[in-house]
KOLZAMAR-531301 format. One record per residue (C-alpha): residue number from 1; residue in three letters; x, y negated, z. Coordinates in Angstrom, 3 decimals. Layout:
N
{NUM,ALA,{X,Y,Z}},
...
% end
This chain:
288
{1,UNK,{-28.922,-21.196,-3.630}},
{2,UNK,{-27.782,-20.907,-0.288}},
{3,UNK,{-28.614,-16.566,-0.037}},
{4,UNK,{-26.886,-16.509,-3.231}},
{5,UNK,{-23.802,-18.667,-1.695}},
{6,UNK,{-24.295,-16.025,1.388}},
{7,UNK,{-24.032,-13.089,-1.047}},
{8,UNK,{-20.926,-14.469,-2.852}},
{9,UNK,{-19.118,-15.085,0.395}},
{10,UNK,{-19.828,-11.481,2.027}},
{11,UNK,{-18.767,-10.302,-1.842}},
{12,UNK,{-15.865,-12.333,-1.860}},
{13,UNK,{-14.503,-11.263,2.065}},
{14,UNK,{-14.870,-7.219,0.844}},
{15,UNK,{-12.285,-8.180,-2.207}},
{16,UNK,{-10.008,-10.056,-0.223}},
{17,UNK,{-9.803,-7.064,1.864}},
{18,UNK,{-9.437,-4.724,-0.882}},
{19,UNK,{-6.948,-7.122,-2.498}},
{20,UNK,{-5.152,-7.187,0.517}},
{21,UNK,{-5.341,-3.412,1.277}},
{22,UNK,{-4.253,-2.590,-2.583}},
{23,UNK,{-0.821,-2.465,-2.360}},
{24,UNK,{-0.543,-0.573,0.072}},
{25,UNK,{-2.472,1.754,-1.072}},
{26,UNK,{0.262,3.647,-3.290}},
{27,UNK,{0.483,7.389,-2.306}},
{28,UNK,{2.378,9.808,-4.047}},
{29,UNK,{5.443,11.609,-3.715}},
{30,UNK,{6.576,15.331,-5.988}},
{31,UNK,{5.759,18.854,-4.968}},
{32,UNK,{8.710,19.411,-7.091}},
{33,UNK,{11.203,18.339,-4.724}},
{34,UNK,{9.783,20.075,-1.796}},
{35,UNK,{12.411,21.487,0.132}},
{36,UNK,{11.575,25.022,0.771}},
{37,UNK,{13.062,25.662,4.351}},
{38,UNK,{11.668,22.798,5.591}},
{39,UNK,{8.602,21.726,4.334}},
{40,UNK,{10.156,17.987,3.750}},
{41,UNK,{11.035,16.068,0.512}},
{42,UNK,{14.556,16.015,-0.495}},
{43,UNK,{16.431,12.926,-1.985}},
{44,UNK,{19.380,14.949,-3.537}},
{45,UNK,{18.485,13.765,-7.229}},
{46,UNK,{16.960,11.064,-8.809}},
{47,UNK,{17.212,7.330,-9.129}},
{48,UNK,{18.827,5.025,-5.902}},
{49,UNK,{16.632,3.855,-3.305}},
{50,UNK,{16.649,-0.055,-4.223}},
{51,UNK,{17.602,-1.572,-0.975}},
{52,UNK,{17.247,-5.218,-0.898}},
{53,UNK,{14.922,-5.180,-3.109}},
{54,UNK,{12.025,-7.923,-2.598}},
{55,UNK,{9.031,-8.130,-4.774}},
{56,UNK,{6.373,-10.393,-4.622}},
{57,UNK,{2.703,-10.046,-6.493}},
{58,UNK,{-0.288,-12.564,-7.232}},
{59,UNK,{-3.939,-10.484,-6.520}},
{60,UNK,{-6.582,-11.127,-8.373}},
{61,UNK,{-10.119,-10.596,-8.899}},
{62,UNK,{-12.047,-10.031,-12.287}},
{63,UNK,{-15.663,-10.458,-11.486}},
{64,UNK,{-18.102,-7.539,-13.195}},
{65,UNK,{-19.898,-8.890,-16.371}},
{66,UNK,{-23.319,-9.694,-14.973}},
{67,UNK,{-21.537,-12.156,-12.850}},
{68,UNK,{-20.444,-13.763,-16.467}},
{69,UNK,{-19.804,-17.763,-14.977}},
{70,UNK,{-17.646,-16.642,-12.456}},
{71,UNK,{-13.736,-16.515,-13.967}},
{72,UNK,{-11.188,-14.464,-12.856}},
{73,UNK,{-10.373,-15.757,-9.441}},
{74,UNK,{-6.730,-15.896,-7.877}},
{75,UNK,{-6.843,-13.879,-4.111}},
{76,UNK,{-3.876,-13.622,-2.489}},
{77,UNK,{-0.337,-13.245,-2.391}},
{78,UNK,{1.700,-10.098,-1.072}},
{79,UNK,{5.394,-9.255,-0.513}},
{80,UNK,{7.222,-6.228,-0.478}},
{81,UNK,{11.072,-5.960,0.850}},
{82,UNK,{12.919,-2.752,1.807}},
{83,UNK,{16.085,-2.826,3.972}},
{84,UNK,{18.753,-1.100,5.478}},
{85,UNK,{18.682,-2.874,9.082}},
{86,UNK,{15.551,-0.917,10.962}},
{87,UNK,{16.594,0.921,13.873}},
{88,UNK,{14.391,4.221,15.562}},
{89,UNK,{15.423,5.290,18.911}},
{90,UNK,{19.028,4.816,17.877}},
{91,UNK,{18.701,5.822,14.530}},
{92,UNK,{19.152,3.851,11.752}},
{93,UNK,{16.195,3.654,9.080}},
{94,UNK,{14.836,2.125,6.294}},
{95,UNK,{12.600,-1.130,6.938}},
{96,UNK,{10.180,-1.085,4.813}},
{97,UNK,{7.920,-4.938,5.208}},
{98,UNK,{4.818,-5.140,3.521}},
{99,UNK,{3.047,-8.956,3.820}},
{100,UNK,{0.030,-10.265,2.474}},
{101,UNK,{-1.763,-13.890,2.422}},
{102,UNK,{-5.561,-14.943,1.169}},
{103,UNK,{-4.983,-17.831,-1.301}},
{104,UNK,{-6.975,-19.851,-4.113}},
{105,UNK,{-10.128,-20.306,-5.062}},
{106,UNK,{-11.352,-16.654,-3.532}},
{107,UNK,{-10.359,-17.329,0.033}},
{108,UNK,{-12.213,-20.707,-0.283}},
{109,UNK,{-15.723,-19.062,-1.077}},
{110,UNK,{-14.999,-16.150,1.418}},
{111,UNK,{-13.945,-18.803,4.057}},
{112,UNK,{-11.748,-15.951,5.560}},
{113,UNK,{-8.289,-16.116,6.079}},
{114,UNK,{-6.042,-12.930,5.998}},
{115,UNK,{-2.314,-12.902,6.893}},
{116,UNK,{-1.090,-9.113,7.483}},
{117,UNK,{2.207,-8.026,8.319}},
{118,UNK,{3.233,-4.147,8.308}},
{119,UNK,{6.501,-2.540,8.934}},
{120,UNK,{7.489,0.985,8.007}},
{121,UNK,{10.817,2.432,9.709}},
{122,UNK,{11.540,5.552,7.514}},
{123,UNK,{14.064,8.450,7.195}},
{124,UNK,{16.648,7.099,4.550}},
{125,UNK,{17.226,11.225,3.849}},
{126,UNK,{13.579,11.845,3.351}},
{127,UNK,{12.077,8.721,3.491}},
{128,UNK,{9.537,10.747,6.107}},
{129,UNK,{7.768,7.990,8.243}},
{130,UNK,{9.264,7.403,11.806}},
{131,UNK,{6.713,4.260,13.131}},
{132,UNK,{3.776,2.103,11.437}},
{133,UNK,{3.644,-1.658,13.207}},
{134,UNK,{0.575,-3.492,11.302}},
{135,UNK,{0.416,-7.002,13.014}},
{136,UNK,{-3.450,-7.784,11.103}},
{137,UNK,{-4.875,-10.990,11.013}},
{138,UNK,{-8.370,-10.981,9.056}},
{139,UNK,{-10.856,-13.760,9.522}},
{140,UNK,{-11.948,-13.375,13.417}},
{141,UNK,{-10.645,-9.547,13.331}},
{142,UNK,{-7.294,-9.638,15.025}},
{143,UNK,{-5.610,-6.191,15.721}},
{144,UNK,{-1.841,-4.224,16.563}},
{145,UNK,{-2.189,-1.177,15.450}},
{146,UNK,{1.295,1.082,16.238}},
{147,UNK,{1.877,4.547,15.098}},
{148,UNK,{5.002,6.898,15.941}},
{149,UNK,{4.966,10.553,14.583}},
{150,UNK,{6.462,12.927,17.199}},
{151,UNK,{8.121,15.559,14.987}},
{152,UNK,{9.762,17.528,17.785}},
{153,UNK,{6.093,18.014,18.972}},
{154,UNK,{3.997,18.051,15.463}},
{155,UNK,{2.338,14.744,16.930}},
{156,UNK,{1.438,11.473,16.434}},
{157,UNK,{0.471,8.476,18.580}},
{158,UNK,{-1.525,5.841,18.098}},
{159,UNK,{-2.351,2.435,19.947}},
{160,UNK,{-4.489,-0.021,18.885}},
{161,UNK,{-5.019,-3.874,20.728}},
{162,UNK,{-7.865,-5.993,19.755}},
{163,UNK,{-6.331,-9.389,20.644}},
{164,UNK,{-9.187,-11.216,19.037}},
{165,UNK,{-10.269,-11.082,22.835}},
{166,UNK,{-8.659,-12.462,26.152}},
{167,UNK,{-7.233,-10.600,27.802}},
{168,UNK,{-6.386,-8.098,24.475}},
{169,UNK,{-8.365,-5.082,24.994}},
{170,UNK,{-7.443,-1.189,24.153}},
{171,UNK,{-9.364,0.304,21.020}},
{172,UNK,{-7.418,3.273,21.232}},
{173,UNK,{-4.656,5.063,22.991}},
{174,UNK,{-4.041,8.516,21.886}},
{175,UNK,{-1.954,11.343,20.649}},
{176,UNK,{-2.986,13.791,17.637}},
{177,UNK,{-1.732,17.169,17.418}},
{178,UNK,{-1.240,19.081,14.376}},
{179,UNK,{0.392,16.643,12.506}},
{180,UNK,{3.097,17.727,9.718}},
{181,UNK,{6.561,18.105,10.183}},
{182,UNK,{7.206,14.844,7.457}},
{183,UNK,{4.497,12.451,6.772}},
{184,UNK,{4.615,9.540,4.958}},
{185,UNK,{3.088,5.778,4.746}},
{186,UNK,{1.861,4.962,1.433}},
{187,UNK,{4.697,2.625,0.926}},
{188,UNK,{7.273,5.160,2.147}},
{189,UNK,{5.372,7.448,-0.769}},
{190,UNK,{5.659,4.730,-2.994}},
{191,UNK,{9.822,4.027,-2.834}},
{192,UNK,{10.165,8.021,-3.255}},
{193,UNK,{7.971,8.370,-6.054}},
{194,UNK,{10.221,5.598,-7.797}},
{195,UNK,{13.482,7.737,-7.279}},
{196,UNK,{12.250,10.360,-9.255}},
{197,UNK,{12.505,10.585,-13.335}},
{198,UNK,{9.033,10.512,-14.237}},
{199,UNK,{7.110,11.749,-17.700}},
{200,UNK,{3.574,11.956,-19.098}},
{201,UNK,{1.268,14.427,-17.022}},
{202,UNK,{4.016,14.718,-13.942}},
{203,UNK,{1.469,15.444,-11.420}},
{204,UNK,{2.601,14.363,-7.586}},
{205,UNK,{1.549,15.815,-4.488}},
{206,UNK,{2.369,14.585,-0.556}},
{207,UNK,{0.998,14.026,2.998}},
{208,UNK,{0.154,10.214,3.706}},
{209,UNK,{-0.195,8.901,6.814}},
{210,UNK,{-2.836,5.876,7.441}},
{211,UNK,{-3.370,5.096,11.236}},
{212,UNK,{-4.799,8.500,12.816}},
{213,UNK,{-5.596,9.889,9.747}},
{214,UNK,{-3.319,12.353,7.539}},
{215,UNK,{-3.969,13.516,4.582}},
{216,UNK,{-2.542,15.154,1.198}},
{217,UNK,{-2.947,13.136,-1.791}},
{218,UNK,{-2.639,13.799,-5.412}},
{219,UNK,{-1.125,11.179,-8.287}},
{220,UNK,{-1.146,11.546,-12.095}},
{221,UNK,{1.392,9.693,-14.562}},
{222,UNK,{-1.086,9.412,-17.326}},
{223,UNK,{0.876,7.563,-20.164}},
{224,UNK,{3.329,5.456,-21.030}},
{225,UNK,{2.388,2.147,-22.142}},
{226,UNK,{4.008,-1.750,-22.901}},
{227,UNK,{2.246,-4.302,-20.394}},
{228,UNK,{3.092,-7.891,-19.948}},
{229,UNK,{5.191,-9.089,-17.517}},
{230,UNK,{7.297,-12.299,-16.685}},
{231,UNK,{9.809,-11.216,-18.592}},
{232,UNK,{8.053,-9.954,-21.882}},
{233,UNK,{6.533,-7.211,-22.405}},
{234,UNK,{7.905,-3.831,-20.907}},
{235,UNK,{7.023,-0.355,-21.224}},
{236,UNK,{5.676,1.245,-17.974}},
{237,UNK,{4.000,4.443,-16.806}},
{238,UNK,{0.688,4.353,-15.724}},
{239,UNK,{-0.050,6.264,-12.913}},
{240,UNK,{-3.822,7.272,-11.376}},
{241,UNK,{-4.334,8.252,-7.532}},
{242,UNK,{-7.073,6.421,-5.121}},
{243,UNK,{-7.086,3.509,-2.877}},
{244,UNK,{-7.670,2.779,0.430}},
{245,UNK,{-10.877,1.270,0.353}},
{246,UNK,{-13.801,1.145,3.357}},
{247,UNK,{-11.921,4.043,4.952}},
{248,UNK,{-8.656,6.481,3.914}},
{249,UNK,{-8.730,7.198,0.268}},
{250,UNK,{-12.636,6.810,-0.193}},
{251,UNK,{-14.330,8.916,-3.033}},
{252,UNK,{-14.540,6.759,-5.945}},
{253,UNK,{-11.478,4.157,-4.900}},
{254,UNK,{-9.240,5.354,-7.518}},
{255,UNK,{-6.200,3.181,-7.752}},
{256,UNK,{-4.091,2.744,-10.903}},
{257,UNK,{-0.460,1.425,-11.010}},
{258,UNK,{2.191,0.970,-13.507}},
{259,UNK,{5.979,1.692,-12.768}},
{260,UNK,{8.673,0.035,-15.512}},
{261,UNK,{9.632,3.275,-17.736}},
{262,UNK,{13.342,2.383,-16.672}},
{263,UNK,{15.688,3.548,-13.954}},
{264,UNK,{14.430,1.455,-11.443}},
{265,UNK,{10.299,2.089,-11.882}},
{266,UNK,{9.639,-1.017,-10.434}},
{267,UNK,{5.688,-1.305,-9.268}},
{268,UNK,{4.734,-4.176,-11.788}},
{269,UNK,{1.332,-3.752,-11.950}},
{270,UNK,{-1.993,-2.220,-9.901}},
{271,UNK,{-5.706,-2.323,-10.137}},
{272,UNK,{-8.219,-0.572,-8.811}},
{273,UNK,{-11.730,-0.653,-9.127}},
{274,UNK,{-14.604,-2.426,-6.439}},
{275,UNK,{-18.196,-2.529,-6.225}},
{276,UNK,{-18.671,-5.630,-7.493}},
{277,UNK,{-15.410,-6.118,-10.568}},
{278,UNK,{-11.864,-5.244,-10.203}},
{279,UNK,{-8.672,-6.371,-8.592}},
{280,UNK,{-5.559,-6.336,-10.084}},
{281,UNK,{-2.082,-7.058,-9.264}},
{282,UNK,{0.746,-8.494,-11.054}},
{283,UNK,{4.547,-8.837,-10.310}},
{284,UNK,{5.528,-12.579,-10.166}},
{285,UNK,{9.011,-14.083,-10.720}},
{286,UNK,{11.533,-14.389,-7.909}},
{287,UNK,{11.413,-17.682,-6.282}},
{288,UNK,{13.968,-19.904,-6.977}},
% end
């Protein structure tokens, strides 16, 4: 009984992890709207960027069916707020905040606690990523990780504290060269994706960002389809790309999520796929 309590805990830290690491997880942007002189996305057409926008998600994980007496567990809570009021060097930006708490009955058997705070200051013309600042807080694994991507140079550098440790000690403190003219963070990706008018088989293309790591990624709008939400049921677009899972957009972490079929495309739904089940997540009301 104990192993198997053992096994269940180790199982149950990997999905908080992915639940955690789900959302933002969203790559995609349009090859379509690829600005041909330089290289970088344009923002000319489409649907408004929704400042002030805050939307807040319950995780959850669906166990696989040979773990039957298990139900669907609750995992954690995330947040997701873009503003106006982010500043770059003396350049105003988008603030994108992405937060994330363990929670329920999950976190219990894990006995891990995860509170993770990242904040993406973005281009408001091309929502291109200026500077990543992930403040991570994961059972005993405490980290700031900081990012800046040195256009004028085709650079990007990277410094990352363990502070699980006293005094904090340097993982890493480099630059990469090479880098694209406009990358972008997967939540960056994710608030351009939703200003463009999407339809069945739209296939998306752009360069995503993830710590030291850059890389293009492909997304699919596969349907349209009515899911429940809050509110009733609404029709969305389901989407396919992959998740970050165990490392930048693993082979086999493919990541589904559904935008409202409206002029807003809010995210209102995600799941992707884990060794052992599936974790999902779903749009909550505002709180009051």
């Amino acid at each position: 009984m104990f192993g198997m309590r053992a096994n269940i805990g180790s199982g149950a830290r990997i999905l908080l992890l992915a639940a955690i690491g789900i959302l933002s997880a969203v790559p995609a942007a349009t090859e379509s709207l690829q600005s041909p002189e330089t290289g970088n996305p344009s923002l000319d057409e489409g649907f408004p960027v929704p400042i002030g926008e805050r939307l807040t998600y319950a995780i959850e994980w669906d166990p696989p069916w040979y773990l039957f007496f298990f139900p669907t567990m609750h995992a954690a809570d995330a947040e997701l707020q873009i503003t106006e009021d982010g500043e770059f060097k003396g350049r105003k930006t988008y603030k994108i905040v992405f937060k994330a708490q363990s929670s329920g009955i999950l976190a219990s058997i894990s006995g891990m606690t995860i509170d993770d705070e990242f904040v993406f200051l973005s281009e408001p013309d091309t929502l291109c990523t200026f500077s990543v600042s992930k403040k991570i807080r994961e059972g005993k694994r405490k980290r700031q990780i900081d990012v800046e991507y040195l256009r004028d140079t085709g650079q990007l550098y990277i410094r990352e504290l363990d502070e699980s440790v006293t005094p904090p000690k340097i993982k890493k403190d480099t630059l990469k060269d090479n880098i694209p003219a406009c990358v972008q963070d997967p939540l960056s990706a994710l608030y351009f994706l939703r200003r463009i008018p999407l339809e069945e088989d739209t296939v998306h293309t752009s360069i995503i960002g993830h710590d030291d790591v850059v890389k293009e990624v492909k997304s699919k709008v596969l349907k349209r389809e009515t899911i429940k939400t809050p509110d009733g049921e609404m029709p969305a677009w389901k989407i396919d790309t992959v998740a970050l899972l165990g490392g930048l957009f693993k082979k086999g972490g493919q990541f589904k999520i559904w935008l409202s079929a409206d002029d807003r495309q809010v995210p209102l739904q995600f799941e992707v796929k884990v060794p052992i089940g599936r974790v999902t997540g779903k749009i909550k009301p505002p709180d009051k």
